[in-house]
C-alpha positions in Angstrom: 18.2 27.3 1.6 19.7 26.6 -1.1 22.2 24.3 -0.1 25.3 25.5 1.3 28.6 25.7 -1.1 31.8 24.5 0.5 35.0 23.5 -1.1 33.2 24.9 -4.5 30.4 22.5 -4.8 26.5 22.6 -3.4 26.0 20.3 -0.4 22.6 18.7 0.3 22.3 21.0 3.7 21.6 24.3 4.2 22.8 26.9 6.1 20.5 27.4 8.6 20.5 23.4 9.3 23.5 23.5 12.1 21.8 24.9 15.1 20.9 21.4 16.2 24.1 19.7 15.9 25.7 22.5 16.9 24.1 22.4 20.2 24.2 18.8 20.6 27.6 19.1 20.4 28.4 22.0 22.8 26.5 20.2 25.5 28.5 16.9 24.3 32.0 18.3 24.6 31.2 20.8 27.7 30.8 17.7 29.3 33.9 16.1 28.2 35.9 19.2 29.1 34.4 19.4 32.5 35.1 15.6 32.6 38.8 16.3 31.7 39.5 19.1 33.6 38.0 17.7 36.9 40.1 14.4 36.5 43.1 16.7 35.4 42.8 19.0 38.3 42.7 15.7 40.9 45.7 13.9 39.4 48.1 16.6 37.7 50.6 15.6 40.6 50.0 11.8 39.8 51.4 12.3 35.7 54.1 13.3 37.1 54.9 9.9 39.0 54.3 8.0 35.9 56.6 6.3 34.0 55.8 8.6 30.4 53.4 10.1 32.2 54.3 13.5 30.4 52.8 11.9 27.4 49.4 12.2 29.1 49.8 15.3 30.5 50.3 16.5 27.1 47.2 14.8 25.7 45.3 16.3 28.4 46.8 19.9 28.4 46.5 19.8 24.4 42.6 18.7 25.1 42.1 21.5 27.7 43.2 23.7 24.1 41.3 22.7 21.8 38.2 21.4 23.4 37.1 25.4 24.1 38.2 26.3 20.7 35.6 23.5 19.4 32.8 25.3 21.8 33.4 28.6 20.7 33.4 27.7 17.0 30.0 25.5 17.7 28.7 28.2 19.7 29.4 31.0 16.7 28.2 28.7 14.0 24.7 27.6 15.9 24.6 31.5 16.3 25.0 32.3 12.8 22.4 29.7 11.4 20.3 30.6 13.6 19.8 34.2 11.8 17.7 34.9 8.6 14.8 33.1 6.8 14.6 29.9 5.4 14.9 32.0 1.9 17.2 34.7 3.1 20.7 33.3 3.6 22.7 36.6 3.3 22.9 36.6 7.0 24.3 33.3 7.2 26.7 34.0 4.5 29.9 33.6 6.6 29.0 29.8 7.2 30.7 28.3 4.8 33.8 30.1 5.9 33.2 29.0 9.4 32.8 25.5 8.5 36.1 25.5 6.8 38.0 26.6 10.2 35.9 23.9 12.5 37.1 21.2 10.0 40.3 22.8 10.2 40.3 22.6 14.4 38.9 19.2 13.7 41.6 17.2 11.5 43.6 18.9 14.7 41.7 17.2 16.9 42.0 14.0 15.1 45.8 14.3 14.6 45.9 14.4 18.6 42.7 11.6 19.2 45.6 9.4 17.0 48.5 10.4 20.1 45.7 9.8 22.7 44.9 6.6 21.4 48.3 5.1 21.2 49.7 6.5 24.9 47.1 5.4 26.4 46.1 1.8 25.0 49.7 1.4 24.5 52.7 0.5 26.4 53.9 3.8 26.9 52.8 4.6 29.8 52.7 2.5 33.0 52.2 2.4 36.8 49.8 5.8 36.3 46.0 5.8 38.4 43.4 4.0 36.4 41.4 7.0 36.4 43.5 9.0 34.5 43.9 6.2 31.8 40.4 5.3 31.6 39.3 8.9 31.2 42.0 9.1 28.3 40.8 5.8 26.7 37.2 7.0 27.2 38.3 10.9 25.8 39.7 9.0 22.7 36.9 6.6 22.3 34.2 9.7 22.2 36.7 11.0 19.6 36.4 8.1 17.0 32.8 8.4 17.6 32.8 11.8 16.7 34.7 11.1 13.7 32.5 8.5 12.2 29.6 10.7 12.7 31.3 13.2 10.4 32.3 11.0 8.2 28.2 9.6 8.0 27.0 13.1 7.7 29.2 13.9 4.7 28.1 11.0 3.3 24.6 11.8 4.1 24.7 15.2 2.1 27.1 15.1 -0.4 25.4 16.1 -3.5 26.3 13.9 -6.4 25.8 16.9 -9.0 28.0 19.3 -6.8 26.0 22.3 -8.6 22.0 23.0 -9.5 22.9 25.7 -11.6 24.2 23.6 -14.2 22.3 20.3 -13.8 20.7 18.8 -16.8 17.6 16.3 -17.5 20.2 13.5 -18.0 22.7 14.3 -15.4 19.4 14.5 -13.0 18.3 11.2 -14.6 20.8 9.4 -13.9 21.5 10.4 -10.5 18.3 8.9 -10.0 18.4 5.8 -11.1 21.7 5.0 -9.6 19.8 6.2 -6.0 17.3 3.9 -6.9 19.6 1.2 -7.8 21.5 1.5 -4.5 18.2 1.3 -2.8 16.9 -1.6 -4.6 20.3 -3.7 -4.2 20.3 -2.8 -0.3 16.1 -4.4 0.1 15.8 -7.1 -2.4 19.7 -8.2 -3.3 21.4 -8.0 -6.6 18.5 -9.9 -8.3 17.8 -7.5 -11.2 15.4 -7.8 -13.8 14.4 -6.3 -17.5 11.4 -4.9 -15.9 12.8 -3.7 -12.7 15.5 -2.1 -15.0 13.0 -0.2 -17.0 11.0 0.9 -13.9 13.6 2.1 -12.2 14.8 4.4 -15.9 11.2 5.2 -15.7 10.8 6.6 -12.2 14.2 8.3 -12.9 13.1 10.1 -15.5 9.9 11.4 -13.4 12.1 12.3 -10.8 14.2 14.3 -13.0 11.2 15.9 -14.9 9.7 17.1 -11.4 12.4 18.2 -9.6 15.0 20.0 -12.3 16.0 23.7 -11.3 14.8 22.8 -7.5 17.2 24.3 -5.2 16.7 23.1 -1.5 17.3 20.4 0.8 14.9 18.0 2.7 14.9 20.3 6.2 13.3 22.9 3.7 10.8 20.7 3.0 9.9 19.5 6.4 9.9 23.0 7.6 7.6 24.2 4.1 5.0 21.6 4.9 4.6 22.2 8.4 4.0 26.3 7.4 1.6 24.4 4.6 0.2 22.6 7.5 -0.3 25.4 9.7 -2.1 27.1 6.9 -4.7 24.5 6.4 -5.1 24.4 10.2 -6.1 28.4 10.0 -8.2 27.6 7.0 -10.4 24.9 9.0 -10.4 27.2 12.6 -11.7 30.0 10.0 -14.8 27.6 8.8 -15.6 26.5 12.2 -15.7 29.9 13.9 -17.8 31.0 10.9 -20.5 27.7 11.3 -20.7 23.9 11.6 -18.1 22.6 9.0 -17.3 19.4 8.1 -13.2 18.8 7.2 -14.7 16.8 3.5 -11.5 16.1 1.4 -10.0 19.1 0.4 -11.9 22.2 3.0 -14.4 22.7 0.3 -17.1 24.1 -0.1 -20.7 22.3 0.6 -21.9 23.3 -2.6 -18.8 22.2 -4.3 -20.0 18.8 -2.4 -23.5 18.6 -3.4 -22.3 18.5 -7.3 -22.1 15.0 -6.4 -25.5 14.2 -7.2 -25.7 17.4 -9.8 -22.8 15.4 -12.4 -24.6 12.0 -12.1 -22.3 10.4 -9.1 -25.4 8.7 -7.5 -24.4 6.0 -4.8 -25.6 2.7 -5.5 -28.0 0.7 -3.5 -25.1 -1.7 -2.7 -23.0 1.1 -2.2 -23.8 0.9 1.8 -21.2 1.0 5.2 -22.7 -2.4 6.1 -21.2 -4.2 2.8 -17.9 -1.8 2.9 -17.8 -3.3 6.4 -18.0 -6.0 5.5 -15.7 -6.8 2.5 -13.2 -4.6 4.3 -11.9 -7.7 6.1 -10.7 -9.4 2.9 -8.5 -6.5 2.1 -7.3 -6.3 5.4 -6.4 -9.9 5.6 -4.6 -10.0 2.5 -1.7 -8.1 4.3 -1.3 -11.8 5.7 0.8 -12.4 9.1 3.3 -9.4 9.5 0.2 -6.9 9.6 -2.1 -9.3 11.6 0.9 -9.9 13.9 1.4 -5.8 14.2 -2.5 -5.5 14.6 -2.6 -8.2 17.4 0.9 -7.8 18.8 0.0 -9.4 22.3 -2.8 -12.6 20.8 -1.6 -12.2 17.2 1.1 -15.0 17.1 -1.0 -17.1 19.5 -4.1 -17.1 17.3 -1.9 -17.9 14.4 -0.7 -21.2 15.6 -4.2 -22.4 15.6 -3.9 -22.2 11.9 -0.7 -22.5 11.0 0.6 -26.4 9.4 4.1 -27.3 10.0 6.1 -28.5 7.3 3.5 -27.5 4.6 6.0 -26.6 2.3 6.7 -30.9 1.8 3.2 -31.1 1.0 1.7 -30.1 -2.6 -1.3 -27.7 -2.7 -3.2 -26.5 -5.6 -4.8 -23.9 -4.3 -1.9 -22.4 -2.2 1.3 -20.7 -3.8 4.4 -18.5 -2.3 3.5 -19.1 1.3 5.6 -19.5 3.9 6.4 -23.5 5.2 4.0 -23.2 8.1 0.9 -21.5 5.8 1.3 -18.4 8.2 -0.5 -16.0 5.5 -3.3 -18.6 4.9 -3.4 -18.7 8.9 -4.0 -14.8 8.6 -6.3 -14.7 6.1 -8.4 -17.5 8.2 -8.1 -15.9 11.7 -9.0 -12.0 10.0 -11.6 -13.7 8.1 -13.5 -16.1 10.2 -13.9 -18.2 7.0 -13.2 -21.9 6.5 -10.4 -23.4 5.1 -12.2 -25.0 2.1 -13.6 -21.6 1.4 -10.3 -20.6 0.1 -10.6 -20.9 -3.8 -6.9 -19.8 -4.3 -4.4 -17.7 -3.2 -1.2 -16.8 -4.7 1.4 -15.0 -1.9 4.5 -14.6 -4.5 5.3 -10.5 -5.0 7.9 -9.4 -7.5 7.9 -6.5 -9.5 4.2 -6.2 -11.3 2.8 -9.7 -9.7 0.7 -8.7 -6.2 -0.4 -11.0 -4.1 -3.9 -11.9 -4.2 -6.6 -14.4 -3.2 -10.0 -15.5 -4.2 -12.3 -16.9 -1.6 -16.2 -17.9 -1.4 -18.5 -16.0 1.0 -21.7 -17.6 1.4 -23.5 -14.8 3.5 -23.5 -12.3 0.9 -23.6 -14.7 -1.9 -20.0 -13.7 -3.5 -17.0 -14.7 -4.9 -14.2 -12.4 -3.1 -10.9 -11.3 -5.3 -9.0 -9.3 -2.6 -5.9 -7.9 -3.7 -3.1 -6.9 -1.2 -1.2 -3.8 -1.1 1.8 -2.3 -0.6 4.2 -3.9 1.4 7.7 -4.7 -0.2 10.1 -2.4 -2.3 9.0 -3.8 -5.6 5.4 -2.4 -4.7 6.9 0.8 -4.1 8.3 0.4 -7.5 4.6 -0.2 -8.9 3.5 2.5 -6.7 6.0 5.1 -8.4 5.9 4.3 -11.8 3.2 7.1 -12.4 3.0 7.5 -16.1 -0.1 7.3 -18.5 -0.3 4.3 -20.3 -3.9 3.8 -22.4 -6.3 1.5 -21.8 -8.4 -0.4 -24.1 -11.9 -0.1 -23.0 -15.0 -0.4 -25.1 -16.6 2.6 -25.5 -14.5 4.9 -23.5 -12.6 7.3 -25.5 -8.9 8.2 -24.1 -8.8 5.6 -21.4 -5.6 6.1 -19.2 -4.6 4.8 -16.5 -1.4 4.6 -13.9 0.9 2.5 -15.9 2.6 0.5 -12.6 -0.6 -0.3 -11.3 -2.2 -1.7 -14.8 0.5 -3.8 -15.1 0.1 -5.2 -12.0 -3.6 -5.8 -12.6 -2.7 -7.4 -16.3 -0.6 -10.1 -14.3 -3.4 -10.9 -12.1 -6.0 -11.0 -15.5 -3.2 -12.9 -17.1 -3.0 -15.7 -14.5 -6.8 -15.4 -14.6 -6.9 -16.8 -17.8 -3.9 -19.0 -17.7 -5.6 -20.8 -14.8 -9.3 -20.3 -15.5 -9.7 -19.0 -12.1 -13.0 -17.2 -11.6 -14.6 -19.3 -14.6 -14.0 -22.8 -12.1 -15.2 -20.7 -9.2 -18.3 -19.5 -10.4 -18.8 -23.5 -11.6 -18.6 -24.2 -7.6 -20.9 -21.4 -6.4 -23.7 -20.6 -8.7 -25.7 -17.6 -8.8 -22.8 -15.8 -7.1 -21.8 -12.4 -7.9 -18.4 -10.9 -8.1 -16.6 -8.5 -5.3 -13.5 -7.2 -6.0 -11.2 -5.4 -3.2 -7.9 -4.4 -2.1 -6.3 -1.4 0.0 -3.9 0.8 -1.2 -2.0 -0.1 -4.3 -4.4 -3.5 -4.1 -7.5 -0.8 -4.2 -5.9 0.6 -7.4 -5.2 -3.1 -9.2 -8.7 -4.1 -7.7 -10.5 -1.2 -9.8 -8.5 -1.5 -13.0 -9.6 -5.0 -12.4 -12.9 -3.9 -11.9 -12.7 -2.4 -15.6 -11.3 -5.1 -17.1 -13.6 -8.0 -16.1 -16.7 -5.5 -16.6 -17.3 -6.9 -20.1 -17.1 -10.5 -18.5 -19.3 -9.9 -15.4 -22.0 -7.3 -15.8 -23.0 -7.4 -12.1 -19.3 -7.4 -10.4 -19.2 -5.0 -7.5 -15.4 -3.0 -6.7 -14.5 -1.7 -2.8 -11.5 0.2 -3.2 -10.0 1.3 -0.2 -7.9 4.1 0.4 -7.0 3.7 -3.2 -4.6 5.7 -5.5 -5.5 9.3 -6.4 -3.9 8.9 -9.1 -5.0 6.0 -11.2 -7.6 6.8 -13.7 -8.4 9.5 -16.7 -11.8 11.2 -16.3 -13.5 9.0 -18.9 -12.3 5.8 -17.3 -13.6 6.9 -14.0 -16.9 8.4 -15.2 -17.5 4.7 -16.9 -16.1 3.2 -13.5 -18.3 5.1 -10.9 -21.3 2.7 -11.3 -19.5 -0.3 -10.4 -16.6 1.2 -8.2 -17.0 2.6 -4.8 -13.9 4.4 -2.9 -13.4 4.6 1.1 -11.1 7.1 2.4 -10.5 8.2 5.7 -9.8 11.6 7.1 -6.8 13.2 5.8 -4.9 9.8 4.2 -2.1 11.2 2.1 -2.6 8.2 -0.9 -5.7 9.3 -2.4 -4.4 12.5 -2.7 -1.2 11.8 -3.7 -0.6 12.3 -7.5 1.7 14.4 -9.7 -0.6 17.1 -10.1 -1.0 17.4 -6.3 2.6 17.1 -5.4 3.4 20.2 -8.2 0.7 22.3 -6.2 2.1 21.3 -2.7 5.7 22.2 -3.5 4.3 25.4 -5.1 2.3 26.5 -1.8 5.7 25.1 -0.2 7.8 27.5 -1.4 5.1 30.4 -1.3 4.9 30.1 2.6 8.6 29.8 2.8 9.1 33.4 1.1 6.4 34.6 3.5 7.6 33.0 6.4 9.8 35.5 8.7 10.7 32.9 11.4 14.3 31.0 11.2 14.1 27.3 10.3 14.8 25.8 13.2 11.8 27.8 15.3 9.9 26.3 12.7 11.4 22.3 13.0 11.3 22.9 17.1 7.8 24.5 16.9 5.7 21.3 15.3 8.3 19.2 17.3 7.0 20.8 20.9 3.4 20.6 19.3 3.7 16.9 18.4 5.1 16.0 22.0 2.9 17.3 23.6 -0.6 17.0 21.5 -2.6 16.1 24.7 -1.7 19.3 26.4 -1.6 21.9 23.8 -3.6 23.3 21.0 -2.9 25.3 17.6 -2.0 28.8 18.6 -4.3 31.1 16.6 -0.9 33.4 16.1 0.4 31.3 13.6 -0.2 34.8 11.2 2.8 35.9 12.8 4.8 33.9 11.1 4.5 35.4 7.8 5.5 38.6 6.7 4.2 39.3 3.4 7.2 41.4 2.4 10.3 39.3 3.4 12.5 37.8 1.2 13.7 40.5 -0.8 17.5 39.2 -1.5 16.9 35.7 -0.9 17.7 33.4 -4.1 15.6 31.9 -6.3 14.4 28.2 -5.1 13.6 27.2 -8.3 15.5 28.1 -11.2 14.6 28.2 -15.3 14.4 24.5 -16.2 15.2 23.2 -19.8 12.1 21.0 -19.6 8.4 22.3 -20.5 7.6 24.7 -18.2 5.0 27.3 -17.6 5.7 30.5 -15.3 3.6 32.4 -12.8 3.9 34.8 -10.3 2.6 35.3 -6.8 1.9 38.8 -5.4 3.3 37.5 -2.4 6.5 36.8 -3.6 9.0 39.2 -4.6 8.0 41.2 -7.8 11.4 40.4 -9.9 11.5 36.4 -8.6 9.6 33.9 -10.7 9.9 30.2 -10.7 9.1 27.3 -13.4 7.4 24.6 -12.8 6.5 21.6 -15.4 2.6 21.4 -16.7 1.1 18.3 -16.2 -0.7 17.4 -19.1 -3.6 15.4 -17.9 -5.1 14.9 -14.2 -5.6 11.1 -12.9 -8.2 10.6 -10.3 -9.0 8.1 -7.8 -11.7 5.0 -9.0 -15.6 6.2 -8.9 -17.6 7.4 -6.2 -16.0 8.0 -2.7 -17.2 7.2 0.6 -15.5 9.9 2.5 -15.2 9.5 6.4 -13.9 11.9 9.0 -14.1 12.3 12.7 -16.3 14.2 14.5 -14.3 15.6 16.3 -11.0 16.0 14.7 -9.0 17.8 18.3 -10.1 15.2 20.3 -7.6 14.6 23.1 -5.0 11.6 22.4 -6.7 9.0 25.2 -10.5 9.9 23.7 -12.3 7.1 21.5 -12.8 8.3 17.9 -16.8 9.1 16.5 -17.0 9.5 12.4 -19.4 10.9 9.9 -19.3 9.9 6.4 -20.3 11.8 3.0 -20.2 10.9 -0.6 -17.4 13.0 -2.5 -16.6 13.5 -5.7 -13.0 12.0 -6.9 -11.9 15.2 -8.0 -13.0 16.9 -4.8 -9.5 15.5 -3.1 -7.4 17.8 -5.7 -4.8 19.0 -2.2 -2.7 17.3 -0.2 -3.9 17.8 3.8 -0.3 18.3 5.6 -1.1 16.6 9.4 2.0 15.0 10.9 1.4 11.6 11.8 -2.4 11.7 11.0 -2.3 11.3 7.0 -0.2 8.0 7.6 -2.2 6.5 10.4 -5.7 7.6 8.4 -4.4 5.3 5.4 -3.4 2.3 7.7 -6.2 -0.5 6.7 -7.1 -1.6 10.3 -7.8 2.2 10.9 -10.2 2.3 7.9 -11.8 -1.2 8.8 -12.8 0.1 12.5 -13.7 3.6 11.3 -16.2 1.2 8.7 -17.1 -0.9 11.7 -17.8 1.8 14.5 -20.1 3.6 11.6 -21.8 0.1 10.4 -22.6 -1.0 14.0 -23.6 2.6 14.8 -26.1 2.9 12.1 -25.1 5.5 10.6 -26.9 7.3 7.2 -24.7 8.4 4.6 -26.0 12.2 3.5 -26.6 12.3 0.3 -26.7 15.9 0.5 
């Protein structure tokens, strides 16, 4: 950090991010030169007998050359990157020099893979041992190999700007958007549209906003969250050493907690783990096949073939559209369920850009009419997912109602085909006296509250579940006139409901604090949380993690962020260098996640990796979740649906009273 300059342009890789390849490749070609020499040493007499056989014997004795000038120049490169900070490059500063001569040696190498290649799956040479032929094709053969990974990794970090230092908002923007062009042609095909157009100038343009000025490559920010990661990890072994204390969303504070009750967030009576249990099933089943499949991998298919109606796609269905010719996802949603058939009302499996898939069913235990909405689960609901901005919401008496534009589009086509189709107004016809429950996980929890708000005026008593929704979806009006009729599930440390533009800022802030702080080279870092990760079952957070800080380093390292031409607002940290500052862009207004949240954690969060999880669950403000908890593995697995249905479950069977501190 920042990105190394060779040739006089910026590559997207630092210097300090070649002491694994470096190695990889000194164990590679030591074996290929003890290879070469043993078969050299054994058959020198035989070249000799060949007919042309000098031509090999030149290969080889050129290969015996320049195979220890490769190892030396790997060996003094790794040694070299592995020196400094992640923020102090100066004494990594012959690198780019270095890499210069190794590219050098290795268009040599090339020249002579192209000799080796032609003598020896030529004619040239005949009546030699097939040993020392075979070992030249094979020699050759790891060559090309080489050389397409080169030619992969160049690819991999060339930087399309060439130079941060004199990028602009447009230049940035439109990098971008041709990234997210060639992203979106590679998953869904050269089908564009006008709206996917304008998304993708739209998510550009955040991308540009958020990350102008920002000087340092994607190893940086591995290795910054895992010293954010390790910091939270001291922060929680400080609370428990000093009492019983909960992980809640964000380590704060009980009292911070017990405003829930003090600002008017009072849970409902409906509001219990029995009903979030419960309607958890219908979001979870409108995933359809792939995730009951990945859920079930052994009895999954099986029990979908009990369901499933060949040739469906010959017959017409009104109730049933987008699925697949054997009704796979209506299979799903059956065999999750446990409902029947004729209790499907409608279900509509088509996704593009803005549409979602969604179903409504009838669920005559609780007396309700189910709208579950699915979530993320194709690159055009990543799309949805990243177009962040504010767009404002009409909503009777709520004054600056905003929302997250993506996901309000999305739940506009689902209102739209409401009314096209009269949809809940011929469902409620068939089950009077029912109320509605609306749900959906993920970007389906974030459409199912907006949907929530929407259909409020229409439906006094409706009821919303939204699990492990959005944290950024609504402006605190919209949520305060949501939390009566909204109720929020997150589990553990999920990354999605804290996930937001205002949370990202402050992690890449704390990001690049730690790094200045941080006196330990980058790849102790990277092979640290690697050994950690491997072996979870067996180790447990060293409680010398302080040691790798130094409060005082990085003196002469550069800037990571530079002055930015966009809005920005400047501060400086006393643990940073007095003359370094850095800019970062204001966000103008917060988003939070729907309502009230049902927060749930384990009991024990270092339990070992064969051990059963036990949970506890709290109510939590939305803004209570205002920091993003850096865990590996753990903030992914915590947001997977069937993880929050059989946390629900085990708490529901269990019995299990919410505090309401």
């Amino acid at each position: 950090m920042p990105g190394i300059k060779v040739f006089g342009r910026r590559w997207a890789v630092g210097s300090d991010d070649f002491v694994f390849p470096a190695a990889a490749e000194i164990i590679l070609r030591s074996a290929w030169l003890l290879a070469l020499c043993i078969v050299f040493g054994a058959h020198n007499d035989d070249l000799s007998t060949c007919t042309n056989g000098n031509l090999l014997k030149i290969y080889y004795v050129g290969m015996l050359v320049i195979l220890p000038l490769e190892i030396l120049f790997s060996i003094i490169i790794m040694r070299f990157s592995m020196k400094g900070t992640i923020t102090n490059d100066q004494p990594r500063r012959h690198i780019p020099n270095l890499i210069v001569c190794k590219l050098f040696l290795f268009f040599i190498e090339i020249v002579w893979t192209i000799m080796g290649t032609n003598w020896a799956f030529g004619s040239h040479v005949k009546n030699c041992s097939h040993v020392v032929i075979n070992v030249v094709k094979g020699a050759t053969i790891v060559g090309w190999i080489l050389l397409l990974c080169l030619v992969v990794g160049i690819i991999v970090v060339f930087d399309s700007l060439g130079s941060p230092l004199t990028e602009t908002p447009s230049q940035l923007q439109r990098l971008w958007k041709m990234r997210c062009k060639v992203i979106c042609c590679c998953s869904c095909g050269s089908n564009a549209t006008s709206n996917r157009s304008s998304a993708l100038d739209d998510i550009a343009r955040l991308f540009a906003e958020h990350l102008i000025g920002v000087d340092f490559v994607i190893t940086d920010v591995a290795a910054g969250m895992i010293l954010v990661q390790r910091q939270q990890e001291r922060e929680l072994r400080r609370r428990m050493t000093s009492g019983p204390a909960p992980l809640r969303a964000s380590y704060a504070d009980v009292a911070h907690n017990k405003a829930v009750l003090d600002t008017g967030y009072h849970p409902k009576n409906w509001m219990t783990l029995t009903h979030a249990s419960a309607f958890m099933k219908y979001a979870l089943a409108s995933y359809g096949w792939p995730f009951f499949v990945y859920d079930n991998q052994v009895s999954g298919p099986f029990k979908l073939l009990c369901n499933c109606k060949c040739c469906l796609c010959l017959r017409r269905t009104d109730d049933i559209y987008g699925d697949n010719c054997c009704g796979c996802n209506t299979a799903a949603i059956l065999e999750q369920t446990r409902i029947r058939r004729e209790d499907i009302y409608y279900a509509n499996f088509n996704n593009r850009l803005y549409e979602t898939p969604f179903y409504i069913i009838f669920d005559h235990e609780t007396k309700s009419v189910v709208l579950s909405v699915r979530g993320s689960l194709s690159f055009d609901d990543a799309l949805t997912d990243m177009l962040a901005d504010l767009e404002v919401m009409s909503v009777e008496g709520v004054t600056d109602a905003k929302a997250h534009k993506g996901i309000l589009q999305a739940a506009k086509y689902i209102i739209n085909a409401n009314n096209h189709h009269h949809l809940l107004e011929e469902a409620f016809q068939r089950a009077e006296g029912y109320n509605l429950v609306i749900v959906g996980h993920s970007l389906g929890a974030g459409v199912a509250a907006i949907l929530a708000i929407l259909l409020k005026p229409h439906y006094p008593n409706l009821k919303c579940f939204a699990y492990s929704p959005p944290g950024w979806l609504l402006s605190s009006t919209l949520n305060n006139y949501a939390k009566d009729f909204v109720c929020s599930v997150v589990v553990g440390k999920d990354l999605v409901p804290r996930l937001g533009l205002a949370t990202i800022q402050k992690l890449k802030e704390k990001m690049i604090s730690l790094a200045w702080q941080s006196n330990q080279p980058k790849y102790r870092i990277l092979a640290g949380s690697f050994w950690r990760s491997a072996f979870c079952c067996f180790s447990s957070s060293a409680d010398g993690d302080d040691e790798d800080f130094d409060y005082e380093a990085g003196v002469d390292a550069e800037p990571l962020l530079r002055t930015s031409p966009a809005r920005t607002r400047t501060y400086t940290n006393e643990q940073e260098p007095k003359d370094q500052s850095h800019h970062v862009p204001i966000i103008e207004e917060r988003l939070y996640m729907p309502g009230i949240v049902l927060f749930i954690e384990e009991l024990v969060p270092q339990r070992g990796c064969f051990e059963m999880p036990t949970y506890q669950a709290f109510w939590m403000r939305p803004d209570s979740f205002d920091e993003i908890l850096v865990s590996g593995f753990t903030m992914v697995h915590d947001h997977m649906p069937n993880v929050v249905y059989k946390a629900l479950k085990s708490l529901a069977d269990s019995d299990f009273t919410v505090p309401t501190l």
